[in-house]
N, C-alpha and C positions, 0 to 999 in steps of 0.2 A: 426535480421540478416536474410540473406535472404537464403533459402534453394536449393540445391544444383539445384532443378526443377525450381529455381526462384520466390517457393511461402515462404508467412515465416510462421513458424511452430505455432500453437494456439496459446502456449503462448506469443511468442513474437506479436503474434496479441494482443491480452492484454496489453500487456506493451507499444505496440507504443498507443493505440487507448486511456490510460490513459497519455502519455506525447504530446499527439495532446489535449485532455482535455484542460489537465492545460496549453498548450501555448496558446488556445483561452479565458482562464479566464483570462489567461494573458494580451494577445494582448486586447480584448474587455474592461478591466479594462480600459487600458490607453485612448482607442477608448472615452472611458465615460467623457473624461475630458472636451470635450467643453460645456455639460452642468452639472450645479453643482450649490447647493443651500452650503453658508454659514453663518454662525451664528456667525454675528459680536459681540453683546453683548444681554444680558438677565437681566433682570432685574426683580425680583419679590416682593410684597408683600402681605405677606401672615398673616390674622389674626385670632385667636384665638377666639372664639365666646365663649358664656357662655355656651350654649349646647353642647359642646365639639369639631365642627364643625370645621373646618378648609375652610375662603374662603380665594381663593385665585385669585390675579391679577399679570399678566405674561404682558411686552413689551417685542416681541423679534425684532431684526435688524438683520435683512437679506441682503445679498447681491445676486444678483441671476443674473447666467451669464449661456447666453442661453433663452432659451422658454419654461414658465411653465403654466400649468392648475392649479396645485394644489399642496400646500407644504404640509406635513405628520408633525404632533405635537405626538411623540409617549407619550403615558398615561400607559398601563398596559397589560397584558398580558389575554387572554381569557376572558376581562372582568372581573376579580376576585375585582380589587379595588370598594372603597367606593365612585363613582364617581355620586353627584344628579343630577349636569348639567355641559357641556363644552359648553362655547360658542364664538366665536372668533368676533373680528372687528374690524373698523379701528380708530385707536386710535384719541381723544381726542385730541384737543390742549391748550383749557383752563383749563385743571385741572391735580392734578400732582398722579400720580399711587401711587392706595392704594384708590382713588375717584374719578376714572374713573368710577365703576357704569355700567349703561348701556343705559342710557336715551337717544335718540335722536342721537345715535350712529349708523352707516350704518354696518349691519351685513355682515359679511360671509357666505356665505351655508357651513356647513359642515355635512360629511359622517360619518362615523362610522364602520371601520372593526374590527369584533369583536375578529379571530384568530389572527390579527394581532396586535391587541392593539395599532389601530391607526386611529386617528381623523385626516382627509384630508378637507383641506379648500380648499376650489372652488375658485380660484381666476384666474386672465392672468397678469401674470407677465414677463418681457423681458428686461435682460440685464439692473438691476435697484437694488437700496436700498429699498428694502421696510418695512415698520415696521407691525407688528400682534400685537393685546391684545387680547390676552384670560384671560377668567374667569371662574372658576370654583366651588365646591364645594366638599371638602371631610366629606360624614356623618360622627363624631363621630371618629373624627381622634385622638383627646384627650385623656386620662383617669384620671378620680379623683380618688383620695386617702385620707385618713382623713386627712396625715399629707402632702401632697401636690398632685401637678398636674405633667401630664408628655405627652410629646409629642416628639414621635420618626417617625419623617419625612424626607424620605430619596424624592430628588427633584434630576428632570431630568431621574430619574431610569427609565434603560435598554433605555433609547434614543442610537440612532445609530449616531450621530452626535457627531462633537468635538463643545463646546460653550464657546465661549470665553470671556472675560470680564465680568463675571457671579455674582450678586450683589442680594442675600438674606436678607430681613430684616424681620424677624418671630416678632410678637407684638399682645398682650393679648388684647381683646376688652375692656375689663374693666383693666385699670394701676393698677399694682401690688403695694406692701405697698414695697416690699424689691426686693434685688438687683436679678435680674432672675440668673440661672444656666444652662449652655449653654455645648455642647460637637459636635464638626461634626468630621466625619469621609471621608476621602478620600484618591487618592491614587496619588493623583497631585497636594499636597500641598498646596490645599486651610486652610483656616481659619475664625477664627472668631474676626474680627475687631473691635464689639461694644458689650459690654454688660453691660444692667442698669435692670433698674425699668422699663423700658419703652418699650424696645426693643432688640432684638440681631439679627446683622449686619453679614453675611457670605459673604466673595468675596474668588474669586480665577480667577486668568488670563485666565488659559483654564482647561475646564473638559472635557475631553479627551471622545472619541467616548467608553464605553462600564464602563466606570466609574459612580460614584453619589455620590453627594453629602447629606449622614446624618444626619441630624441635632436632638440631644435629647436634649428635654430641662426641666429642672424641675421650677416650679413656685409653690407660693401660691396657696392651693385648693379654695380661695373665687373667683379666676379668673372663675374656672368654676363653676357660682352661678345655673344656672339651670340643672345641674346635679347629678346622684346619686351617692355615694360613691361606689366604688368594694373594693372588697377584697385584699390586699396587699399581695403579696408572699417575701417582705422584708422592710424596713423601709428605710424611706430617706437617714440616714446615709452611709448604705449598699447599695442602688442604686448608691451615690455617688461614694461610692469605685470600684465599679464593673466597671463604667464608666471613672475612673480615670486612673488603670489597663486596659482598652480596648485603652485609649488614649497613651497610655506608649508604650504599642505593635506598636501601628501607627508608632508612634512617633520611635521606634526603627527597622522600616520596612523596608528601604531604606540600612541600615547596614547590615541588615541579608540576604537583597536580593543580596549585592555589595560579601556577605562571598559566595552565591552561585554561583554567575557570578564567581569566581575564584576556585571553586571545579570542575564546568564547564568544564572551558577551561584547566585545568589540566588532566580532565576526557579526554577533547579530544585532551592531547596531546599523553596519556596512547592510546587511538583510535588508531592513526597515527602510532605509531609505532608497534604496533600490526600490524595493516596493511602492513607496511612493513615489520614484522617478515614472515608471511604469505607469502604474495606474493615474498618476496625475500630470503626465506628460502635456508639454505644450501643445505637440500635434493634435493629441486627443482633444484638448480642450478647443484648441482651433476651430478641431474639424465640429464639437459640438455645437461653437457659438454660432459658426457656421449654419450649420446644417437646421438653424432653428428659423435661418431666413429662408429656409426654403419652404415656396406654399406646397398645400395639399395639392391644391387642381396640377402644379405641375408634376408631382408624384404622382396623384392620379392618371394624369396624360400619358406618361412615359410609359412607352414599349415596353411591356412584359417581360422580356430580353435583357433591356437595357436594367431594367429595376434587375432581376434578379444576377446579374452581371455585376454591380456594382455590392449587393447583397452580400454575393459568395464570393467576393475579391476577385471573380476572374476563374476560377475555379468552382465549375458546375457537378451536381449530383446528377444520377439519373433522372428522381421524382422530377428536375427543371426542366426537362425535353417540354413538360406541358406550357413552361412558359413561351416557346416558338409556337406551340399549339394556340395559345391564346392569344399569341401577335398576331395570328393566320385570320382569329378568328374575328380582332379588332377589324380589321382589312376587309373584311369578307370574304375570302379565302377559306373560310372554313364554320360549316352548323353544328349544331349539337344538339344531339338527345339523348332522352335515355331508356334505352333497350333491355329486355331478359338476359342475361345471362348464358354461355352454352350448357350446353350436358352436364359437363366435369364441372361449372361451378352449381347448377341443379342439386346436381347429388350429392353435393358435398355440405354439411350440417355450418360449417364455420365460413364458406365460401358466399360473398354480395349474390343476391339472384337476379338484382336490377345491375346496370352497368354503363357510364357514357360513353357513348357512342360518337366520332368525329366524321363528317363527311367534308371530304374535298371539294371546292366548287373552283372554279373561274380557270383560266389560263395559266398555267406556271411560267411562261417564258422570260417572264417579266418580273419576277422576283429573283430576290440576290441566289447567291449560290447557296449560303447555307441552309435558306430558308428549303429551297427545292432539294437538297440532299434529306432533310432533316423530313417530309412531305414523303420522299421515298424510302429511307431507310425505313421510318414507322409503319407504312402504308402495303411494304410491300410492292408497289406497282397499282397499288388498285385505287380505290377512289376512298374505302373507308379506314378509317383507322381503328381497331378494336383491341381494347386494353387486353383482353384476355389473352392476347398475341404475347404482352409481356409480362405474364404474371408466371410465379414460380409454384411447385406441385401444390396441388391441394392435399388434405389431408389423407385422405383415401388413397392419392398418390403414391406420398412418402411412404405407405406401407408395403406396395413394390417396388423391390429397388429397382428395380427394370428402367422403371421410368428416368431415375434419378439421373445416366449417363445424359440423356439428353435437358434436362433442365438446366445442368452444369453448362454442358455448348450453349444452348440459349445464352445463358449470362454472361459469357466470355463473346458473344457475338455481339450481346447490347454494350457490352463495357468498350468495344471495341468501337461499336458506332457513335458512341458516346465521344469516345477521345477523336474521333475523325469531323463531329460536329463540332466539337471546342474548337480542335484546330481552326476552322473555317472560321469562327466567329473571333478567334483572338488575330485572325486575319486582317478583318470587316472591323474591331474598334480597336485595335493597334495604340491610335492616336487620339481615343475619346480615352481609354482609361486605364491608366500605368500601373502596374501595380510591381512591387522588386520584392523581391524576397529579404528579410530581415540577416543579414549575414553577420553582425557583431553576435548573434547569438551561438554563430558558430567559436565564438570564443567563451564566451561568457558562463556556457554549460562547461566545456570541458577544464577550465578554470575553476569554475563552483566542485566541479566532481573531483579535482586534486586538492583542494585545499582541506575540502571534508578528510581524503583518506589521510593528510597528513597529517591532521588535526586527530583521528583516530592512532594515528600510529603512532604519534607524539604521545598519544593517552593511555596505550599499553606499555610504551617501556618506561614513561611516567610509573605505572601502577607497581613496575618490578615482575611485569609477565614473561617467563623464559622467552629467550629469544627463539627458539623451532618456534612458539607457537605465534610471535611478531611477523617472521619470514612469511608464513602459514597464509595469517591474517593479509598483507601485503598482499600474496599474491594472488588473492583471492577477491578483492578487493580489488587491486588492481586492475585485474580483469574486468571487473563490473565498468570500472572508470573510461577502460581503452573503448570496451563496448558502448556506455553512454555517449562519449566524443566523438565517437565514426556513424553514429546514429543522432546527432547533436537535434536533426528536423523532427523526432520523435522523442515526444516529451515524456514516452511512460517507461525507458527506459532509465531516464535521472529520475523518475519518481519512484521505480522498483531500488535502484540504486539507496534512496534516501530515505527509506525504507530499511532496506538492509543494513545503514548507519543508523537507523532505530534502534533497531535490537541489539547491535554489535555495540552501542554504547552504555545500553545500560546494567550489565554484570560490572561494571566498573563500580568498586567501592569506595566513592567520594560524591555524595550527593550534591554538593555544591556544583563539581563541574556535571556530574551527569546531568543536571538538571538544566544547567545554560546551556547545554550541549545540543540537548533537545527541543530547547527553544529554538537555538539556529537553524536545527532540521526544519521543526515545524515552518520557520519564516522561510527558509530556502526552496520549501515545495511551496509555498508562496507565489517567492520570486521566480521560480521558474514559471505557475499557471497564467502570472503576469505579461511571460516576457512572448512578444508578439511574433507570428510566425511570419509577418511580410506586411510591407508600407505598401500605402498608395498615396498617388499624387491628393495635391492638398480640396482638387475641386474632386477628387474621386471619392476621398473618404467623408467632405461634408455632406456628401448624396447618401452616402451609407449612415451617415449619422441620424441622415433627413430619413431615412430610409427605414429604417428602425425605430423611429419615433412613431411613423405611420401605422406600423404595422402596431404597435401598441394601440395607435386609435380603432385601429379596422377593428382589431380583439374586443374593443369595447361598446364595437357595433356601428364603428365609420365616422366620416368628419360631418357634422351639420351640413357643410354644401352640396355633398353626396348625396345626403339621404333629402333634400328639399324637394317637393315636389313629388317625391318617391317615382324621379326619373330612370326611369328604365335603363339605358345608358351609361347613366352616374352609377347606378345600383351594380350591374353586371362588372363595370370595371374593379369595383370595392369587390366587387364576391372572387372574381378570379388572385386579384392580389392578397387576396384571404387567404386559400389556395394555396399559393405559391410560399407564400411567410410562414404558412404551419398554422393559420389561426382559423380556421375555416367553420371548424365549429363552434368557439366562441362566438365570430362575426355574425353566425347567422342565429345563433337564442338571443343575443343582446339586441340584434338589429330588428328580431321580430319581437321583442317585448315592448322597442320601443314605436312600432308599427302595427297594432294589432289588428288592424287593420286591414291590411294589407296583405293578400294572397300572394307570397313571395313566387311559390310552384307554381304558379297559371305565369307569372311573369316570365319566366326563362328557363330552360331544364336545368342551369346552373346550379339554382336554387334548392334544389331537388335534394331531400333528406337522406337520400340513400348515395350520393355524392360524394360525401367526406370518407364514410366506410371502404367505399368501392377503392378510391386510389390507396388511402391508407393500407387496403391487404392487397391491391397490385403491384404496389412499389414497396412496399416493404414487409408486410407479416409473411405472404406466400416464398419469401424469399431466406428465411430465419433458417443457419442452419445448412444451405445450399454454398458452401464454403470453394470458390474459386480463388484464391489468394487474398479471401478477404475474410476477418474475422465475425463471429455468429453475432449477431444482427446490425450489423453497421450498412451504413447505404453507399453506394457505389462514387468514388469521385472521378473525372475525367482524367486526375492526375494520374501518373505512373507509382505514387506513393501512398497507395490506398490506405494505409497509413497515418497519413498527415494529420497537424491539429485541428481539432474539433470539439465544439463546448456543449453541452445539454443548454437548450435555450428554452424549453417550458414553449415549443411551437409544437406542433402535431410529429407523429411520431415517424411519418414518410418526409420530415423536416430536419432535424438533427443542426438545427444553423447553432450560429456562436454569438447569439444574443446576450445571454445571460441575465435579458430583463432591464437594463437600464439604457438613457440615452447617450452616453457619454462616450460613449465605443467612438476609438479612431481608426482611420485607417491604418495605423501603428501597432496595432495590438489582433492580435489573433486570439486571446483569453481562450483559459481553457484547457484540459489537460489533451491528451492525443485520444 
């Protein structure tokens, strides 16, 4: 949203500069479609050697549309496999795979990336079918046992391609005496079509991009004659069953994933209406219908104090100190003008050179306490107030760090006079305006954040994902979870959390549930931007409703009874609450287009064009960056939990309120992420 000066406040520079991201991974994905290698069929045969060896011959058919140098055969990660040689070439036409060989055959050049676990064949291909054989060799892919052999070969693993019409036949160099014993595992319904003495056949139509095809198989130990026996961790029997039991799970994976796709979307219809509890709660609308009875002149009238009090629930920024300034000055207590700037903002190219100026006038003894603490902490002791007291390094500044020790103490001394002024003042209206902290929400998130992890962890061992990597997942997760719930007042913790339930869901190969999965994320970071950080009493929040309304009007250039007359009085009251709501520069191009008349400047230094800039870099640009337990540009709260939720409202950028733009805000609802 854009800020009331026309810039947008940090964080929404974040949030646009990540959904400008994702529409260029977006847009550039589709951009990718005219060139694109695909993998018509694969066909492999792979033999069983007496030293426990695994060689292997691959025909892949490709169709390739566009212009290539070189296709990628992905093999393994970091190097870790058992690989003696990959070699690729162009296939044979008199002999049939399984004795292709490599005699007399025109090679490929191929590369070798070794982080990428990828073999690149050098070829020029254009808009063509082309066929590759590679050959390889796995050391020692076997293991013998006294009472048999066992080979656990998972094929294609971690390739990034989908491969279609994909045709394995695994077979022993030396023929077995008895019938082999065969198990694959996958997650796209392949199978195993042959099994003998001789041989076992695996097809599957398509194996899908991030899938693989397993294959274990157990055989007679005399298959592997030149090898040594190991030591068995269980007897054939037992391997059988364990592998029988792993095939049962497969086999029962598609059901347990179809019972999650329907917890899903039950979850997210529980979402939805939350969401609408939230956003369409009674209080809110109360406080709406409310707050439309309330007139302008008595928004206008109220104590700059009291408005921005009811505004910030109770919870004041720094930028607000002006609004005691502006009580002082309704009172008479305090003039204004506007003065040069010192030295350091002189010399500085990005630094206001004009600056308002406050002087103290009249007796204090006769004002509350806050008002006089709030008169002296600003003041110093003396009679003027000068902004430049609390601005943060200038440019010129930041380039020695010298300076920077003392700019830190400055800020920790205003955050301190800050929290000593709220006190005073939640003193002094106690009993005008309640406000409680939302505490079902302290259930609500850490509830949302276990349902999610069980909901995932039902979805791995749904998928048939070993269990190390379940426990893993768990407690990693888990972690995120116990962190969300002990931080339940901060929302960008469940929203990093549900986030990480993004990505952690979708390597799942079941589009069905991934994709309701991801619906309920998406409604759950919803329901939590929905879910309010603290109620107010019911005449507190229709002031805030009333409150918010206004400030819309002021944006637009004030209410008709304001601007009648072009009274001086009515005018100043509109410009300071312009000010104060973030809208200060709107109010004054709209109010002057519709007064052309009308020398605003000669009227009050209020008016004064150099105004909006000046606070906006005293309270907040000079401070970007100047990090005392508060993150880089957020504005200072009176609370202990600098922290706390906060919504971009499209007010000026020394603003930061939790408008969001419409009237219907209750005192129920904090809207907004943290």
């Amino acid at each position: 949203m854009l800020t009331g000066n026309g810039r947008f406040t940090v964080k929404n520079k974040y949030v646009l500069l990540l959904a400008v991201i994702i529409l260029l991974v977006v847009i550039l994905g589709r951009c990718d479609t005219d060139n694109e290698v695909t993998v018509n069929q694969v066909e492999v045969m792979a033999k069983i050697m007496a030293d426990g060896d695994l060689y292997v011959e691959e025909l892949f058919t490709y169709t390739i549309q566009g212009e290539y140098e070189k296709i990628p055969r992905y093999m393994d990660n970091f190097g870790e496999e058992n690989i003696e040689f990959f070699e690729a070439y162009v296939p044979p036409s008199d002999r049939e795979l399984g004795n292709f060989g490599y005699a007399h055959l025109e090679r490929y050049p191929v590369t070798f990336k070794w982080k990428a676990g990828t073999y690149y064949i050098q070829l020029d291909a254009k808009d063509e079918t082309r066929q590759i054989y590679y050959r390889y060799r796995l050391d020692r892919e076997a293991v013998k046992y006294d009472d048999r052999g066992e080979l656990d070969w998972s094929v294609l693993k971690a390739d990034r391609m989908d491969h279609h019409n994909v045709t394995v036949t695994v077979y022993p160099e030396q023929p077995a005496k008895e019938t082999l014993s065969g198990f694959t595992y996958d997650r796209s319904g392949g199978s195993l079509t042959e099994i003998n003495h001789r041989w076992v056949k695996y097809e599957n139509a398509l194996l899908p991009e991030g899938d693989r095809a397993r294959l274990k198989l157990f055989f007679p130990s005399e298959v592997l004659s030149k090898m040594e026996s190991a030591e068995p961790s269980a007897t054939l029997s037992e391997r059988l069953l364990e592998e029988q039991k792993l095939q049962q799970r497969y086999e029962d994976r598609e059901r347990f994933l179809k019972a999650g796709q329907h917890i899903s979307r039950w979850l997210t219809y529980a979402a939805i209406v939350g969401i609408f509890y939230f956003a369409l709660s009674l209080r809110r609308i109360f406080s709406w219908w409310s707050g439309r009875r309330i007139r302008f002149e008595d928004l206008a009238a109220m104590d700059p104090i009291d408005l921005m009090y009811y505004f910030r629930k109770g919870t004041f920024r720094f930028a607000d100190t002006l609004a005691g300034v502006f009580s002082l000055h309704r009172r008479g207590m305090v003039s204004v003008s506007i003065v040069q700037s010192g030295t350091r903002f002189q010399e500085d190219s990005r630094a206001p050179k004009r600056l308002p100026e406050f002087t103290i006038k009249g007796n204090r003894t006769d004002l509350k306490k806050s008002d006089r603490y709030l008169l002296s902490w600003l003041s110093h002791g003396t009679a003027v107030l000068k902004l430049e007291n609390f601005s943060g390094p200038t440019k010129t500044e930041r380039k020695n760090k010298k300076f920077m020790g003392k700019y830190i103490e400055r800020k920790r001394k205003l955050k301190e006079g800050l929290r000593r002024w709220q006190e005073l003042l939640d003193s002094e209206n106690s009993k005008r305006i309640q406000y409680r902290e939302y505490t079902a929400r302290k259930v609500i998130i850490p509830a949302m954040a276990l349902i999610h992890l069980v909901l995932l962890i039902y979805m791995y061992i749904a998928d048939v994902t070993p269990w190390g990597w379940v426990v893993v997942l768990a407690a990693i997760l888990g972690g995120v979870v116990v962190l969300a719930s002990i931080r339940w007042r901060r929302k960008k913790y469940m929203f990093t959390f549900l986030v990480v339930c993004f990505f952690v869901a979708a390597p799942i190969l079941y589009d069905p549930l991934v994709d309701e999965y991801l619906n309920f994320v998406i409604l759950s970071f919803l329901l939590v931007g929905f879910l309010p950080r603290g109620a107010l009493d019911r005449r507190s929040a229709a002031y805030r409703s009333a409150i918010k309304r206004y400030r819309r009007t002021l944006a637009r250039g004030g209410h008709d009874v304001g601007r009648a007359g072009n009274d001086r009085k009515w005018l100043e009251k509109m410009r300071e609450d312009a000010l104060l709501l973030g809208v200060g520069e709107r109010f004054m191009r709209n109010i002057s287009k519709a007064n052309p008349e009308f020398t605003f400047s000669e009227a009050s230094p209020l008016f004064d064009n150099d105004m909006d800039a000046a606070l906006d870099y005293v309270f907040i640009h000079s401070w970007k960056g100047i990090n005392e337990e508060t993150t880089l540009g957020r504005t200072w709260r009176s609370d202990s939990d600098s922290g706390a939720d906060s919504g971009a409202d499209g007010g000026s950028s020394y603003d930061y309120s939790s408008d969001g733009g419409h009237d219907g805000g209750s005192g129920d609802s904090g809207g907004g992420g943290d």
